[in-house]
Gaussian input, Z-matrix of N, CA and C with variables (Angstrom, degrees):
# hf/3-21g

backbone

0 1
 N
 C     1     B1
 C     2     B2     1     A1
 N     3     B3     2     A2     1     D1
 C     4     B4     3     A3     2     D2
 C     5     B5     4     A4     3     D3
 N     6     B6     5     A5     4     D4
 C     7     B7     6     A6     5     D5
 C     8     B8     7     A7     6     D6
 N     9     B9     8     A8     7     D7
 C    10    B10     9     A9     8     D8
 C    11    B11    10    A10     9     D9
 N    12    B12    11    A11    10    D10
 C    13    B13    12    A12    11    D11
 C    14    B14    13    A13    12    D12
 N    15    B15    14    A14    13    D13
 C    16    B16    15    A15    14    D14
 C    17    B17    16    A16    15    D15
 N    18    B18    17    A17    16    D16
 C    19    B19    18    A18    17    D17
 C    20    B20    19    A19    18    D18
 N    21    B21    20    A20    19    D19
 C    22    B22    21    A21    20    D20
 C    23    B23    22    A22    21    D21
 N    24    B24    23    A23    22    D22
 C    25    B25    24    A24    23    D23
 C    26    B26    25    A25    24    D24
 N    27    B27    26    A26    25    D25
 C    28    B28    27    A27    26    D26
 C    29    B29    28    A28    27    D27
 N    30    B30    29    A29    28    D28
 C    31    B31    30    A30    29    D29
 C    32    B32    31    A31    30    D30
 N    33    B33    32    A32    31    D31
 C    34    B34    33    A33    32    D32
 C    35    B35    34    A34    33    D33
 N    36    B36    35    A35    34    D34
 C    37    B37    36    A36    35    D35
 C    38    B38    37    A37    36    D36
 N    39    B39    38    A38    37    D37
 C    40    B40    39    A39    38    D38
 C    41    B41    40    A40    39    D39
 N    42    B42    41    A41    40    D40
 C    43    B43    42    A42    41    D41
 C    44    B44    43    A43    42    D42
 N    45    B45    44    A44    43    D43
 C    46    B46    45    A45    44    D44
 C    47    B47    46    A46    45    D45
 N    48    B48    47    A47    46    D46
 C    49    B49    48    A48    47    D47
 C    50    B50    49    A49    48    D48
 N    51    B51    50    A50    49    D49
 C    52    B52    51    A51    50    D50
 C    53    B53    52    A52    51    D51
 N    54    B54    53    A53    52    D52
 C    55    B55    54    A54    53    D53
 C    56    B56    55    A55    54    D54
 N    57    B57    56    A56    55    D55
 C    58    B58    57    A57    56    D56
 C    59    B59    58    A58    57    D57
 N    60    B60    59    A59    58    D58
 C    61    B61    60    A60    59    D59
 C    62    B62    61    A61    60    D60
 N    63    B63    62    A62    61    D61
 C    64    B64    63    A63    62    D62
 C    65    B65    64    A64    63    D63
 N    66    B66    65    A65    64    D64
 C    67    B67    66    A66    65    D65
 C    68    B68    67    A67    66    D66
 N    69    B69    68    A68    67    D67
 C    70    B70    69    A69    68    D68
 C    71    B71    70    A70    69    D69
 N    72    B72    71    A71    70    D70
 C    73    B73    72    A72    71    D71
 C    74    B74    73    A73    72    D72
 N    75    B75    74    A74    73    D73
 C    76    B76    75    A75    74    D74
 C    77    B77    76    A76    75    D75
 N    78    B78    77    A77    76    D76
 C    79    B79    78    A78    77    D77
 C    80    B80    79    A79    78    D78
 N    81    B81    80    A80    79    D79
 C    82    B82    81    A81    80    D80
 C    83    B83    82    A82    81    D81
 N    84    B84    83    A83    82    D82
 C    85    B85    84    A84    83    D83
 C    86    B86    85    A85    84    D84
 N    87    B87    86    A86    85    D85
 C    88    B88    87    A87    86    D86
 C    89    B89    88    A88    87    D87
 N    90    B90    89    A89    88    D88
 C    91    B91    90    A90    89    D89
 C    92    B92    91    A91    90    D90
 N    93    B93    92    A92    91    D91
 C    94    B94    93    A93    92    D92
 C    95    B95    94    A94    93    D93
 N    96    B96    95    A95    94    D94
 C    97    B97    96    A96    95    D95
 C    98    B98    97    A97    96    D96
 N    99    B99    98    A98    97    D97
 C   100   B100    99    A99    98    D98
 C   101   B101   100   A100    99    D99
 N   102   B102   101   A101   100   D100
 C   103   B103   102   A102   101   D101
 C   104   B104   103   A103   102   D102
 N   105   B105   104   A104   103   D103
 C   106   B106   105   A105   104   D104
 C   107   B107   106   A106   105   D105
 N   108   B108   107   A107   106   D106
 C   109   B109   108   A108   107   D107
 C   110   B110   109   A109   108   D108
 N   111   B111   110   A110   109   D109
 C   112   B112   111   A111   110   D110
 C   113   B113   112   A112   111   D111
 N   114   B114   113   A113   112   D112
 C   115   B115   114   A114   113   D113
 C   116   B116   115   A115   114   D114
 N   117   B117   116   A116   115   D115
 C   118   B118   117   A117   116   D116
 C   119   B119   118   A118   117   D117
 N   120   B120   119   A119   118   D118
 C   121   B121   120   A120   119   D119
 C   122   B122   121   A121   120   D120
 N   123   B123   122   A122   121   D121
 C   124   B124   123   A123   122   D122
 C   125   B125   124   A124   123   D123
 N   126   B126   125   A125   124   D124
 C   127   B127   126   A126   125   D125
 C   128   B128   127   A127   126   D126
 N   129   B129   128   A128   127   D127
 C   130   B130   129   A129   128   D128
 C   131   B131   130   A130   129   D129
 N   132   B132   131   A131   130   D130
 C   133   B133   132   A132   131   D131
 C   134   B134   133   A133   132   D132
 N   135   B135   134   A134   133   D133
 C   136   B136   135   A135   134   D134
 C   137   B137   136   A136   135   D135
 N   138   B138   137   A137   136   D136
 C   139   B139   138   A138   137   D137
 C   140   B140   139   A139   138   D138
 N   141   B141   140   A140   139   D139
 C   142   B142   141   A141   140   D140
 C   143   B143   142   A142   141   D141
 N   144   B144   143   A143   142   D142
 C   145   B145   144   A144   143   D143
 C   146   B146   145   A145   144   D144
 N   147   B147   146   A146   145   D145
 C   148   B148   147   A147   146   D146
 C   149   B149   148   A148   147   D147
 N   150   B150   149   A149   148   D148
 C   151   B151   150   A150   149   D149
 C   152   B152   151   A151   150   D150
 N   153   B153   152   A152   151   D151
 C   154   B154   153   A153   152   D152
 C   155   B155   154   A154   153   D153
 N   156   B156   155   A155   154   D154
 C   157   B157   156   A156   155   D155
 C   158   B158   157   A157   156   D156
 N   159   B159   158   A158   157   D157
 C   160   B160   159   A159   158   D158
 C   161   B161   160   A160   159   D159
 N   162   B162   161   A161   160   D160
 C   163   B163   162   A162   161   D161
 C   164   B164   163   A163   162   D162
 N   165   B165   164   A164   163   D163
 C   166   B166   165   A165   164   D164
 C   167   B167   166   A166   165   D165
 N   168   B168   167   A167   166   D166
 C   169   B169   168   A168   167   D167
 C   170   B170   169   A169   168   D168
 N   171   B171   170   A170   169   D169
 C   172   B172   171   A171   170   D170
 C   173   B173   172   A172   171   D171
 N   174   B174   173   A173   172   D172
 C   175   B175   174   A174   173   D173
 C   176   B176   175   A175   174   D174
 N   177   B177   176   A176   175   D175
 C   178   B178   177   A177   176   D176
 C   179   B179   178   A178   177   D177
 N   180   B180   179   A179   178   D178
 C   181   B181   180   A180   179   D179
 C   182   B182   181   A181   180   D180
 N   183   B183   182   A182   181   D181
 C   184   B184   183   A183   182   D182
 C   185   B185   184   A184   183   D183
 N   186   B186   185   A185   184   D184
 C   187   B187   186   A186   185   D185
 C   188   B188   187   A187   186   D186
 N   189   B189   188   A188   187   D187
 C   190   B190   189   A189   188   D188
 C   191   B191   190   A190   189   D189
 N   192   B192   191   A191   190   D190
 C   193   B193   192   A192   191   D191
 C   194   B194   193   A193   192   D192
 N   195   B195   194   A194   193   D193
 C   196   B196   195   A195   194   D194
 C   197   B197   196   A196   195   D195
 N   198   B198   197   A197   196   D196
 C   199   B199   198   A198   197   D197
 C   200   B200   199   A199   198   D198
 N   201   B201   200   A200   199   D199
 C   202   B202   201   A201   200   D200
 C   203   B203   202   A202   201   D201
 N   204   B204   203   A203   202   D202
 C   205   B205   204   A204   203   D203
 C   206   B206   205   A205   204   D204
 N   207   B207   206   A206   205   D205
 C   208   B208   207   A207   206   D206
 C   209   B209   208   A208   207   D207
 N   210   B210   209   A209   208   D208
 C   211   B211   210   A210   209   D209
 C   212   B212   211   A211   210   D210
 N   213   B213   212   A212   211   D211
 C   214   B214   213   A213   212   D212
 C   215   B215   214   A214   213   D213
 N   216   B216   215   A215   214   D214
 C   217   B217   216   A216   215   D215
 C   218   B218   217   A217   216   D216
 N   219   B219   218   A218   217   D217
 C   220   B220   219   A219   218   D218
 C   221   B221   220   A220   219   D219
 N   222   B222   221   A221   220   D220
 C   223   B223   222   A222   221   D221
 C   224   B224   223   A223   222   D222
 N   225   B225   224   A224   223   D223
 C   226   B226   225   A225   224   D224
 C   227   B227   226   A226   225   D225
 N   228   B228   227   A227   226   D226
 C   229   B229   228   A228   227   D227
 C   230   B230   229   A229   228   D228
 N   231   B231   230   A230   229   D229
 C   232   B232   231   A231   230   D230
 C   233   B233   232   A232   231   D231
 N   234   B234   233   A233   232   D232
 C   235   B235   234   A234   233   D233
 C   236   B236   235   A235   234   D234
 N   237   B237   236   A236   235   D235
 C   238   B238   237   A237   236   D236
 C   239   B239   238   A238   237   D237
 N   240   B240   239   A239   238   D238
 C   241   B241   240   A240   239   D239
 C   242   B242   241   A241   240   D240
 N   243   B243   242   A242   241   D241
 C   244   B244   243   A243   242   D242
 C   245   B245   244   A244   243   D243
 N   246   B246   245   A245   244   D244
 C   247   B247   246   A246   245   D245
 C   248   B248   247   A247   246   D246
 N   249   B249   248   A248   247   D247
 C   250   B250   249   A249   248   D248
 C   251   B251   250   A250   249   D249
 N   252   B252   251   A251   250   D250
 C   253   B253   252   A252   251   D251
 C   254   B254   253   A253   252   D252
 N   255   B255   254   A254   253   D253
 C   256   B256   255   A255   254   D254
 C   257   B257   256   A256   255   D255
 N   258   B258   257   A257   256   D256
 C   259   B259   258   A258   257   D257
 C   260   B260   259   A259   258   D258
 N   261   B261   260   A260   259   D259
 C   262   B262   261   A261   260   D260
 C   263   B263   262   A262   261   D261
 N   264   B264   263   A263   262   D262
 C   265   B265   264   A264   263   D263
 C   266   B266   265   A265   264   D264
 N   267   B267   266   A266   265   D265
 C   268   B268   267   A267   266   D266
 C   269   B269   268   A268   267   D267
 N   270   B270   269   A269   268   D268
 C   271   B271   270   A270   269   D269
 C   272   B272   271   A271   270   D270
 N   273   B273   272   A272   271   D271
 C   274   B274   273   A273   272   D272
 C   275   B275   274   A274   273   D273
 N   276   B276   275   A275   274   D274
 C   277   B277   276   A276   275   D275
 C   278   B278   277   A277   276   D276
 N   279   B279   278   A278   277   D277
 C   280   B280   279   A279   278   D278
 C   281   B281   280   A280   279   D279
 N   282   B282   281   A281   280   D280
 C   283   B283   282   A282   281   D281
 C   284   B284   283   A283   282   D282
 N   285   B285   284   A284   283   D283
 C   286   B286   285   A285   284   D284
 C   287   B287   286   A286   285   D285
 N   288   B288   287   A287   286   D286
 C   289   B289   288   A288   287   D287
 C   290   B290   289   A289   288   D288
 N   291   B291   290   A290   289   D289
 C   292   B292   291   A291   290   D290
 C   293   B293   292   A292   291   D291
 N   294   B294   293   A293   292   D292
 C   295   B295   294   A294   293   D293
 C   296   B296   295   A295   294   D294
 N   297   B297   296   A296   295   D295
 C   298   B298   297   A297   296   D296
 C   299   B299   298   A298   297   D297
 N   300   B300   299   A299   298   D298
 C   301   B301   300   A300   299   D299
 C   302   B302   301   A301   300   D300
 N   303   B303   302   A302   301   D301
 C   304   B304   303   A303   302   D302
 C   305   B305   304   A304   303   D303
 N   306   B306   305   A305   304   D304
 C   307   B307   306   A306   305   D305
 C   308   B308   307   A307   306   D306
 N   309   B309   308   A308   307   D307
 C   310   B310   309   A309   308   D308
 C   311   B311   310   A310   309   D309
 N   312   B312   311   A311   310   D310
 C   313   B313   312   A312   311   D311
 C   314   B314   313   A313   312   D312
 N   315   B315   314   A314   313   D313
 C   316   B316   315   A315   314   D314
 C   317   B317   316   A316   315   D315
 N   318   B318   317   A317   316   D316
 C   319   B319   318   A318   317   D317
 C   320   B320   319   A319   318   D318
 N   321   B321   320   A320   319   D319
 C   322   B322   321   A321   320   D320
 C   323   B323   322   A322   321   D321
 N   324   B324   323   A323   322   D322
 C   325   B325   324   A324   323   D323
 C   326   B326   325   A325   324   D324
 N   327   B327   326   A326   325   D325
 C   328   B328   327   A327   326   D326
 C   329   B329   328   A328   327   D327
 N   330   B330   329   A329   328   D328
 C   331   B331   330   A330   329   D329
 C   332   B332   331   A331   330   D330

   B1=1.4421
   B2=1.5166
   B3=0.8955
   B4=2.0381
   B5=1.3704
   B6=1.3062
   B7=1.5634
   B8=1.5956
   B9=1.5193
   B10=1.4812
   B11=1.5897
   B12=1.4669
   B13=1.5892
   B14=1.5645
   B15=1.8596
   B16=1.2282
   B17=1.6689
   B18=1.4808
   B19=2.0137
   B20=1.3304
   B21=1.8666
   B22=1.6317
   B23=1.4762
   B24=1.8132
   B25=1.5722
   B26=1.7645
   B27=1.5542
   B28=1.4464
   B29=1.9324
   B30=0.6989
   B31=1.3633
   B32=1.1977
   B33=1.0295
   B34=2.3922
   B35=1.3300
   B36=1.3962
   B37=1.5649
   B38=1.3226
   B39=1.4773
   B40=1.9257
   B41=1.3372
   B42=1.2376
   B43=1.5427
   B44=1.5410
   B45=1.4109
   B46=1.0982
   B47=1.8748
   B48=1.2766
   B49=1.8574
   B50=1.4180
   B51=1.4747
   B52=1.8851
   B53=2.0314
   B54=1.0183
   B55=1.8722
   B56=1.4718
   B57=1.1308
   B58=1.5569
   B59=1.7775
   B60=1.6405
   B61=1.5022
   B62=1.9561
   B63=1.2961
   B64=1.3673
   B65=2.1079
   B66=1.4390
   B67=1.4336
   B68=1.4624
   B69=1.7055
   B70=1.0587
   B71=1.3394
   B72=1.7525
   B73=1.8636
   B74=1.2935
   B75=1.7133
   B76=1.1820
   B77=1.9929
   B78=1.4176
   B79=1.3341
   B80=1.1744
   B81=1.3952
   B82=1.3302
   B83=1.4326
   B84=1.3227
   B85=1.3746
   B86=1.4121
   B87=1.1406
   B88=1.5219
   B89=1.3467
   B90=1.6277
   B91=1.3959
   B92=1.0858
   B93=1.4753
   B94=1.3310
   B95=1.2017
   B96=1.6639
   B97=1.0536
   B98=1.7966
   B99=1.2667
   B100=1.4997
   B101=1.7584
   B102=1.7342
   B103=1.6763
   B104=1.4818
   B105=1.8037
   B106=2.0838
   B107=1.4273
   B108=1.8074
   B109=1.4945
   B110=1.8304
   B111=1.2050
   B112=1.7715
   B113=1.7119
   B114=1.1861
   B115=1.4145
   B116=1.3760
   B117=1.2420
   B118=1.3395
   B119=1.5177
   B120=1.2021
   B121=1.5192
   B122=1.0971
   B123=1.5681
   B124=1.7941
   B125=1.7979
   B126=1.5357
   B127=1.4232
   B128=1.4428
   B129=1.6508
   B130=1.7917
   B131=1.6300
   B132=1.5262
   B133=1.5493
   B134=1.1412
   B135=1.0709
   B136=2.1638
   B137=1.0398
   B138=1.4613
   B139=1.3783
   B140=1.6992
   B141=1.0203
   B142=1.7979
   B143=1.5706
   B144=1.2251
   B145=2.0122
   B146=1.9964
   B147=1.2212
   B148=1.4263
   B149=1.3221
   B150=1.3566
   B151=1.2372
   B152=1.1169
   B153=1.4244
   B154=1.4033
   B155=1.8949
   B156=1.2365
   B157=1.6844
   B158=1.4395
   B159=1.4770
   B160=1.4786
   B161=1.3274
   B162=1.4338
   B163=1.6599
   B164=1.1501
   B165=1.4168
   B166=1.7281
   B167=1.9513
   B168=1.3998
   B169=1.6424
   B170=1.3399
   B171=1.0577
   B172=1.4611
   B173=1.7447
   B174=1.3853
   B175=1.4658
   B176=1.1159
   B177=1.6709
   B178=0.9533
   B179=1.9420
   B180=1.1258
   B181=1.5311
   B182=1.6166
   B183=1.0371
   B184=1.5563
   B185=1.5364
   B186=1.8462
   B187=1.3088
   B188=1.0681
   B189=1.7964
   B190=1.1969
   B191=1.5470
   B192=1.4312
   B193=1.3427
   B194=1.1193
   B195=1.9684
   B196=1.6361
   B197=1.1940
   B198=1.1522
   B199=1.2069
   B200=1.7688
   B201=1.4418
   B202=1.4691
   B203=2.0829
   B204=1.3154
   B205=1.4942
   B206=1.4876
   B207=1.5294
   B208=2.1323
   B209=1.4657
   B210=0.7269
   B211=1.6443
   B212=1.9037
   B213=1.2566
   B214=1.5765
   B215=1.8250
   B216=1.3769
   B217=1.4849
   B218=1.6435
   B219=1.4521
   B220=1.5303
   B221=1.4609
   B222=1.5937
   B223=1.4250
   B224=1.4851
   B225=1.6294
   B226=1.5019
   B227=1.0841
   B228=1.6715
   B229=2.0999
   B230=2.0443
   B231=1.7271
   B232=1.6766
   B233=1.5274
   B234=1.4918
   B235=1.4311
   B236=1.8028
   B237=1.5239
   B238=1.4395
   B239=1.4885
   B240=1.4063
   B241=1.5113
   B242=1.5484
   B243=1.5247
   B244=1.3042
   B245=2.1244
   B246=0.8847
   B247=1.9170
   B248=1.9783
   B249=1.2584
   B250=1.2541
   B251=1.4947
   B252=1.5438
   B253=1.3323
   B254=1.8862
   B255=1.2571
   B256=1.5190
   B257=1.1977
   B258=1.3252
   B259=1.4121
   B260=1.8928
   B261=1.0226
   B262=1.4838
   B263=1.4743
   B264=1.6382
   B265=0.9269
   B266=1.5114
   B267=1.3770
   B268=1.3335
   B269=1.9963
   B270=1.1474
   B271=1.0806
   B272=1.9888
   B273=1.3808
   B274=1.2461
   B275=1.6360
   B276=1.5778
   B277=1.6310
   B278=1.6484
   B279=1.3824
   B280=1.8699
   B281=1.1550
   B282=1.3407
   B283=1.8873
   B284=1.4199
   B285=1.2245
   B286=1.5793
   B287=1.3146
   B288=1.5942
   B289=1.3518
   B290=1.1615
   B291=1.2411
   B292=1.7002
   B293=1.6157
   B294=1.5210
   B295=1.2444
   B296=1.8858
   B297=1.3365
   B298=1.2719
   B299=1.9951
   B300=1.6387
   B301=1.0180
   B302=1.5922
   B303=1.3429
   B304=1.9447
   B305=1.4991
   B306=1.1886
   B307=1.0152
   B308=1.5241
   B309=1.4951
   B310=1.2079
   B311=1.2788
   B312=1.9090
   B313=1.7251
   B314=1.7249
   B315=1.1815
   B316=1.6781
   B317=1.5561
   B318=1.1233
   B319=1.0812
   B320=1.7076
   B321=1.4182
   B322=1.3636
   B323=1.2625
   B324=1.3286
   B325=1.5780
   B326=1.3901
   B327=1.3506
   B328=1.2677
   B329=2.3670
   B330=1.4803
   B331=1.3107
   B332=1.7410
   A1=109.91
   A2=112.79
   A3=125.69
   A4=109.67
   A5=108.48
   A6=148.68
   A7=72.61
   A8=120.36
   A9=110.28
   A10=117.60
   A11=127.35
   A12=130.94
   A13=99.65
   A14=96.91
   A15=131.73
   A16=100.34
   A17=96.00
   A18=114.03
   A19=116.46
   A20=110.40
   A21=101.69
   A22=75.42
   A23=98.30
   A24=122.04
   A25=98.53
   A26=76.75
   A27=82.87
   A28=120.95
   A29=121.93
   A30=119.65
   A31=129.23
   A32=113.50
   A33=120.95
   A34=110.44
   A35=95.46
   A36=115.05
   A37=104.71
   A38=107.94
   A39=99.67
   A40=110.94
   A41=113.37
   A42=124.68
   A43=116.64
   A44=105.39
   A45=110.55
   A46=107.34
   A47=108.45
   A48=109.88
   A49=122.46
   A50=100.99
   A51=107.09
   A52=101.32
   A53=101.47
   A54=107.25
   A55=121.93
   A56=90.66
   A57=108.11
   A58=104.74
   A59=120.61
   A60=119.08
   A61=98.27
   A62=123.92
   A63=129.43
   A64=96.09
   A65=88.28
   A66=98.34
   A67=109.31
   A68=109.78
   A69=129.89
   A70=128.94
   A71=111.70
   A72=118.03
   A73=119.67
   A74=122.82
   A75=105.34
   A76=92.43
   A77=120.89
   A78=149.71
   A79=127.50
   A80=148.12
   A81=135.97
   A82=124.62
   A83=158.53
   A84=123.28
   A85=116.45
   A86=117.54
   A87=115.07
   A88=118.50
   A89=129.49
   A90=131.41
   A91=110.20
   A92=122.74
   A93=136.29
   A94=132.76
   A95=114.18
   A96=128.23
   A97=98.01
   A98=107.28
   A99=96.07
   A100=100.75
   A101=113.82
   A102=140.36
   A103=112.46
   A104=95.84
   A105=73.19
   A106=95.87
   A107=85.44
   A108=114.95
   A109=106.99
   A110=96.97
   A111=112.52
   A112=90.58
   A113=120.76
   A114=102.24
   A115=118.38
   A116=109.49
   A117=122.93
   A118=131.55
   A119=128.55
   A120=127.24
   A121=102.60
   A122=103.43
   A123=104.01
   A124=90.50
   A125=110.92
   A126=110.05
   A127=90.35
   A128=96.51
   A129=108.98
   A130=107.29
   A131=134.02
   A132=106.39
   A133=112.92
   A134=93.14
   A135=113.50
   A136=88.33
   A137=145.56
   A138=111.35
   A139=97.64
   A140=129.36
   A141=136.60
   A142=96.14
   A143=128.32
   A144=122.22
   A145=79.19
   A146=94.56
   A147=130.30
   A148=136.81
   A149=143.02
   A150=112.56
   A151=149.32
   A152=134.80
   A153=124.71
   A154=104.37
   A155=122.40
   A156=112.73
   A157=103.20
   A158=98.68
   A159=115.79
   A160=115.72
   A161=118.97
   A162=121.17
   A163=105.92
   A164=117.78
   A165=125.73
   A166=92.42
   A167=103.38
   A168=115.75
   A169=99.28
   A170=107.42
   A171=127.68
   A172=111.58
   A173=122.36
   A174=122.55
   A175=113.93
   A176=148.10
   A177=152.53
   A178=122.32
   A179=101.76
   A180=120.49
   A181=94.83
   A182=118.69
   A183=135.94
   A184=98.91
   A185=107.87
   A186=94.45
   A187=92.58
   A188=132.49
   A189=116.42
   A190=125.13
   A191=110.92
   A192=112.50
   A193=127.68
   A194=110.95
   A195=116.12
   A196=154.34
   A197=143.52
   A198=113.17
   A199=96.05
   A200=90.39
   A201=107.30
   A202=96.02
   A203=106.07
   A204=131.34
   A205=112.50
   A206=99.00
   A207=104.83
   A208=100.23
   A209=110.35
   A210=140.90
   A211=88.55
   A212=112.70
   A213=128.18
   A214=90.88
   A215=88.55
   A216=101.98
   A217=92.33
   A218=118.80
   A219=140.42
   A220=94.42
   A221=111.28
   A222=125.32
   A223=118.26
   A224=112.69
   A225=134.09
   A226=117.77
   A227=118.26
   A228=113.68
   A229=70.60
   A230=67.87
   A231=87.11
   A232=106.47
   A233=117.41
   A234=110.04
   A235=119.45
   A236=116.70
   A237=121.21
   A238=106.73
   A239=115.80
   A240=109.04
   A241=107.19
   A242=96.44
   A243=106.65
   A244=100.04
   A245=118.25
   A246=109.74
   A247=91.30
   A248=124.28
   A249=114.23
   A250=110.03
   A251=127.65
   A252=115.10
   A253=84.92
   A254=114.62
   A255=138.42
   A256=116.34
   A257=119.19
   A258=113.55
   A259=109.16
   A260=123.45
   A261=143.11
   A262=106.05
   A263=125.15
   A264=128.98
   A265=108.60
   A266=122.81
   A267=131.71
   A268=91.78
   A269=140.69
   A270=142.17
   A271=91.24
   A272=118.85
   A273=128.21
   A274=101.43
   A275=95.93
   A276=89.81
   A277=133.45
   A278=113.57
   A279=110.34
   A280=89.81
   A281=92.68
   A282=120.33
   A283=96.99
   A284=101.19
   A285=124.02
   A286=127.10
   A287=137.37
   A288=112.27
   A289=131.45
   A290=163.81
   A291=128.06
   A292=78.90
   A293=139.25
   A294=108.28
   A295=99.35
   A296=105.85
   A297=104.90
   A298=102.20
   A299=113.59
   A300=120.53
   A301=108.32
   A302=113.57
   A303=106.64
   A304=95.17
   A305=127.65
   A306=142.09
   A307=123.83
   A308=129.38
   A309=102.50
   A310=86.16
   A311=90.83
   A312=103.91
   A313=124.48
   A314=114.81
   A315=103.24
   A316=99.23
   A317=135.23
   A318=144.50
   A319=126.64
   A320=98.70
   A321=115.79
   A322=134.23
   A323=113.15
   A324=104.09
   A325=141.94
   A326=119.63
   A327=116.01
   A328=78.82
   A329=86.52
   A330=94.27
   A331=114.17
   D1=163.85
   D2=-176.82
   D3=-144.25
   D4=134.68
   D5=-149.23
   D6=-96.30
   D7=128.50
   D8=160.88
   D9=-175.19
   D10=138.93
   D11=-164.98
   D12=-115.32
   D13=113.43
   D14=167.77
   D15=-50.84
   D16=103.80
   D17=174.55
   D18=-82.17
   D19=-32.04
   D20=-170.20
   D21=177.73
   D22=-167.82
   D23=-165.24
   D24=-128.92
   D25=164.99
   D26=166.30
   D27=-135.95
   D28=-167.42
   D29=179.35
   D30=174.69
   D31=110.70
   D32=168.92
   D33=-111.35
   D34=145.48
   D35=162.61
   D36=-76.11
   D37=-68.79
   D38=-178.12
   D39=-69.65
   D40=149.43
   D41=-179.27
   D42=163.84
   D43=170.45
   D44=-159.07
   D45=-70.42
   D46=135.28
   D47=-176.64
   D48=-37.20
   D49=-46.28
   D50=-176.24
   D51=-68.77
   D52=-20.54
   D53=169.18
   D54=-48.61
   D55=-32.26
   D56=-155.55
   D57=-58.53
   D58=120.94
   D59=174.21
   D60=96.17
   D61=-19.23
   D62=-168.24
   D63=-80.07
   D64=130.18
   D65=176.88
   D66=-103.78
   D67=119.50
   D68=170.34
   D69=-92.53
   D70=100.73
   D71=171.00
   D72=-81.10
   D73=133.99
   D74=174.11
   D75=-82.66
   D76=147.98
   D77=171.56
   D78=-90.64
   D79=53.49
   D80=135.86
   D81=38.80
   D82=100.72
   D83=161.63
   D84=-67.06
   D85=176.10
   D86=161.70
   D87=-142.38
   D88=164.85
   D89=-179.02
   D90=-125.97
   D91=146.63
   D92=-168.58
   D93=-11.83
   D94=-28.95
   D95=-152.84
   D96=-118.50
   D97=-2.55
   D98=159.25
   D99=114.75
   D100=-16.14
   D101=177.55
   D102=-58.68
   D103=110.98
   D104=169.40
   D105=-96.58
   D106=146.20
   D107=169.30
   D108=-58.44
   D109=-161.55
   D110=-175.52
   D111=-111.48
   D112=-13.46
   D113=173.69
   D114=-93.50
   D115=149.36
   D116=169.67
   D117=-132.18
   D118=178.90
   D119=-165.21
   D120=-165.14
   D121=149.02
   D122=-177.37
   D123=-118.33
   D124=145.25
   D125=-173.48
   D126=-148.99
   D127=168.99
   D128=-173.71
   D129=-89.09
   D130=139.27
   D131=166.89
   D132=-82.55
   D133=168.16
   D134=179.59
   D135=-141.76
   D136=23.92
   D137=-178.56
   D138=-158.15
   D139=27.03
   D140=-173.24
   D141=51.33
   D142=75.10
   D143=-177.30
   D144=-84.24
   D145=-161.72
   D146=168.38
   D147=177.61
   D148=150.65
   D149=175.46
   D150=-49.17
   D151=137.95
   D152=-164.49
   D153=96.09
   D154=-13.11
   D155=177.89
   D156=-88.98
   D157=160.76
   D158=166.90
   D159=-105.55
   D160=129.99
   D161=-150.36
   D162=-146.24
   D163=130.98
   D164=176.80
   D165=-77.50
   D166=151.61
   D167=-179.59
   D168=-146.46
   D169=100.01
   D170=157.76
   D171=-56.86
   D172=125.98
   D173=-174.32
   D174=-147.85
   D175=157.50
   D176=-119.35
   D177=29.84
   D178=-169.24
   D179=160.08
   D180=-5.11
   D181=-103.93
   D182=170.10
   D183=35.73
   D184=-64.53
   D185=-123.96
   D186=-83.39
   D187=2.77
   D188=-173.07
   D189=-65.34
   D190=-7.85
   D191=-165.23
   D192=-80.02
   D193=0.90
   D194=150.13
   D195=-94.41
   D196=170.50
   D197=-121.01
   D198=-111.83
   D199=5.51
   D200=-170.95
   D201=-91.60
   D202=-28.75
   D203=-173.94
   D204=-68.20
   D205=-60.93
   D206=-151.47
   D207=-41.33
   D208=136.51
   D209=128.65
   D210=87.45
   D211=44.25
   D212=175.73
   D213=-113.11
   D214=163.10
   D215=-175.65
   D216=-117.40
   D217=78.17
   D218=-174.76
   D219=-137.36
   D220=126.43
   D221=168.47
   D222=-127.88
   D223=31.52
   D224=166.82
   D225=-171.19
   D226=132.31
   D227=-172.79
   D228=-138.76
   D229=152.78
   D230=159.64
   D231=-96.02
   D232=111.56
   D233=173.52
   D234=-104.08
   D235=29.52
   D236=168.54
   D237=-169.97
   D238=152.08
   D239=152.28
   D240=-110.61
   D241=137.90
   D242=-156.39
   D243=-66.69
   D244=141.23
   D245=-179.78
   D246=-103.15
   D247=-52.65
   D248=178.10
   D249=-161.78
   D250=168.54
   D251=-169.98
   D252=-153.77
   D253=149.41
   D254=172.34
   D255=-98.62
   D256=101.15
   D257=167.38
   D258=-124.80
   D259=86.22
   D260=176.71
   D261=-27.62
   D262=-65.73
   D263=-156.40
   D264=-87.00
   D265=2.49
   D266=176.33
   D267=-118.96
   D268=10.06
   D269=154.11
   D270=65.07
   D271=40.70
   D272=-179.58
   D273=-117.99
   D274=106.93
   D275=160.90
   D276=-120.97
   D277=-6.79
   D278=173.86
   D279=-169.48
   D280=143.75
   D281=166.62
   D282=-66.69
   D283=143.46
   D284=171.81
   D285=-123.53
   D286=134.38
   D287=-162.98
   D288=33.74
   D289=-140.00
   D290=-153.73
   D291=-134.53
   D292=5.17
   D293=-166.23
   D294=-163.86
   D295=12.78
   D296=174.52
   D297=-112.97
   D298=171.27
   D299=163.57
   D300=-113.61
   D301=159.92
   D302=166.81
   D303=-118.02
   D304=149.35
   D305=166.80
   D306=-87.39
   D307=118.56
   D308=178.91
   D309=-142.16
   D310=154.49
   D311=177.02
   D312=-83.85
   D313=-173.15
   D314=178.90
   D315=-91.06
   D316=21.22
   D317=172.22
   D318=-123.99
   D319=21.52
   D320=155.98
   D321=-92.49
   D322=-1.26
   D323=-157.58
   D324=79.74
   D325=8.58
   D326=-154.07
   D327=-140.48
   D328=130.45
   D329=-177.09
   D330=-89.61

């Protein structure tokens, strides 16, 4: 799976038939620390994203296994928007508004 912030959309008229009604985000990657990389990916939603969210993207093989997916020629879906994630040793604890982190210490109170 890939850590990644929905930048914009995409969209065609021509395209393949099973496409048809499928909403295309271009995807951001991101790194631990909350950084988008220079890579990016365009994926289908499954999950209402928008710009500005942070979104798990399921890619390769994988994604065929929804039901929004089978037998589409799609090799990335957004299958969550991320609400917050804990990472201790990067002193990272929840997404905030669709594109910030808050930082909190172990000396806040907050488990």
């Amino acid at each position: 799976m890939i850590l990644g912030k929905v930048i914009g959309s995409l969209w065609s008229t021509a395209k393949d038939e099973s496409l048809i009604g499928a909403k295309l985000l271009i995807v951001s990657r991101l790194n631990l620390e909350m950084k988008e990389l220079t890579e990016f990916l365009v994926a289908v939603d499954n999950v209402g994203a928008g710009v500005g969210d942070i979104v798990l993207v399921a890619a390769g093989s994988s994604v065929l296994h929804t039901a929004m997916t089978t037998n589409k020629p799609i090799d990335a879906v957004i299958m969550a928007i991320v609400d917050g994630l804990d990472i201790p040793a990067l002193r990272l604890r929840s997404v905030t508004g669709n594109d910030s982190v808050t930082e909190h210490s172990s000396e806040s109170g907050q488990d």
